[in-house]
Every structure is written in structure tokens, then in C-alpha cells.
Residue, then its C-alpha position, 0 to 999 in steps of 0.5 A: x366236109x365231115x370225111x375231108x375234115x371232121x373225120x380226120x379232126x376224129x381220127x387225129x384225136x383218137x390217134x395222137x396219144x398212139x404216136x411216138x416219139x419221132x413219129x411222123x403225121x402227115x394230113x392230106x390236104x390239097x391246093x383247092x384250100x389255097x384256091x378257096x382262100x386266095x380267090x372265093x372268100x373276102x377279107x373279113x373271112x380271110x382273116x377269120x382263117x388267119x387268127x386261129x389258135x386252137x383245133x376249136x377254132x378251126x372246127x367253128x369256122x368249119x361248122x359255120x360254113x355248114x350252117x351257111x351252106x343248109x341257109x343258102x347264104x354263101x353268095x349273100x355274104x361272099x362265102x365260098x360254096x366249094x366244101x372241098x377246098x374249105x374242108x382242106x383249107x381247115x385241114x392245112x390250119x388244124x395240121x399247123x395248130x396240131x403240129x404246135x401243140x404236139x411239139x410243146x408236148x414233152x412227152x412227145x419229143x421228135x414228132x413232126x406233123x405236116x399237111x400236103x397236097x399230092x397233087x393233080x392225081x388221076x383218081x376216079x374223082x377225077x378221071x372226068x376233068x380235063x388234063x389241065x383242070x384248076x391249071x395243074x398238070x394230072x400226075x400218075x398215083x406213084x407221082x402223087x405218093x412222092x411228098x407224103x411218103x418224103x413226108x412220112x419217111x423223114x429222119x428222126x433227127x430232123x426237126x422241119x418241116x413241122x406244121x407245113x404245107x408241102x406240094x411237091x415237096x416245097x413248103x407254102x405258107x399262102x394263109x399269112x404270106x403272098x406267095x403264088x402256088x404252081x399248082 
């Protein structure tokens, strides 16, 4: 949680005021955020997720899981225990409250800031899981690249996707519709 999510909130904050005009951010993210949401919390923290508006928002959800997880009460009240995807889960909302309020800023006209999953990559992380784990099909690094680096290469004419979810290159918005992911 503090690499995934608390460090990227870090260097996001130390960075901006660095990007120009027409840059281009790109958070990695990942689609265990949309297995932790869809199928590992309940409503009521469903929509906790849903109703956030500011990076303090995102932060707060995140610091009660930790709390939860240091009080083992994750099962009792129905709360995810895989920090990873929660972690991710917050990447994906702060990229979209980021991307928001980088565009309401004058100064900073044509930056576009996204959120995407590479995929199933075959890394040391997990070299160890199956081909088909989480029902993805394990993709090459170079694969994997594809979407951040589409991502981070868009024209500075263009003006989407911004605050965007992407895995392969197709845009997901899971937290405020039902859409079904092929992971």
C-alpha cells in the first residue's frame, strides 16, 4: 500500500507542478482494483469508493484499510484483505480526481492523465502463478508496455482519454457502471 499507492500519491504531488503543457501521466494501475471492487467489498464501501472527490478522500479510504488490516477486522466487517488490488483500486479513483483538477488548471493546458492496467505480465512477481491465473492470459513485457506507452505518446492535440482507466488500450469506467472486464 504505501509503494503501490501512498508513494505514487508522493511523487504525483512532488512532480506536477514539473509537468507541461501537453504532458502526459500515466499511473500504473491494475485490474485487481476491479476484482477487489466487483467481487471483495460490500456496498456500503462500494459506494464509499464511488463518492470520492478529492486525492484526501482517496488517501482516507486507503488509511482505514490499513487501520482495518493492523485490527484484523477486514472479515468482520466484509472488507477486502488484498492490499494490492485495494492499493490499485485507489490508484484508478486519484488518476481520475488528478486528471480533474489538472484540467480545471490554466496553467496546464493539454495534460492528459490516465490510469492502466499492463496486463497479466510475466515479472518475478509472478513468475510463480499459473498461466491463466485471475483468468487473464500472461502476456510478454513488450505486450504489456503497449497501453502505457500508447498512453504516454498521445498527440498533444488530442484531448481523451483523460482520467481513464485503459487495459489494452480500451477504456473501463467499472466503479460507476457495470461493465465486465476481459481480464
Amino acid at each position: 500500500m504505501n509503494a503501490n499507492f501512498f508513494g505514487l500519491l508522493n511523487v504525483c504531488r512532488s512532480l506536477f507542478p514539473l509537468v507541461r503543457s501537453c504532458g502526459r501521466i500515466v499511473n500504473m494501475a491494475s485490474t485487481t482494483g476491479y476484482m477487489v471492487f466487483r467481487g471483495q467489498i460490500n456496498d456500503d464501501v462500494r459506494n464509499r469508493f464511488r463518492q470520492v472527490k478529492e486525492e484526501q478522500d482517496v488517501a482516507d479510504l486507503m488509511t482505514e484499510f490499513l487501520e482495518c488490516c493492523k485490527t484484523e477486522c477486514n472479515t468482520e466487517r466484509k472488507r477486502c484483505e488484498w492490499s494490492y488490488g485495494v492499493g490499485k483500486l485507489g490508484v484508478i479513483l486519484l488518476s481520475r480526481i488528478q486528471a480533474d483538477r489538472i484540467s480545471q488548471d490554466d496553467s496546464k493546458h493539454g495534460i492528459l492523465l490516465n490510469s492502466c492496467c499492463p496486463g497479466f505480465v510475466l515479472t518475478d512477481m509472478t513468475s510463480d502463478l499459473p498461466d491463466n491465473n485471475f483468468g487473464g492470459i500472461r502476456v510478454s513485457t513488450v505486450e504489456g508496455a503497449d497501453t502505457p506507452v500508447f498512453l504516454a505518446l498521445l498527440p498533444s492535440k488530442v484531448t481523451e482519454p483523460n482520467g481513464k482507466f485503459l487495459l489494452r488500450r480500451k477504456e473501463y469506467d467499472f466503479v460507476n457502471t457495470d461493465v465486465l472486464m476481459q481480464i
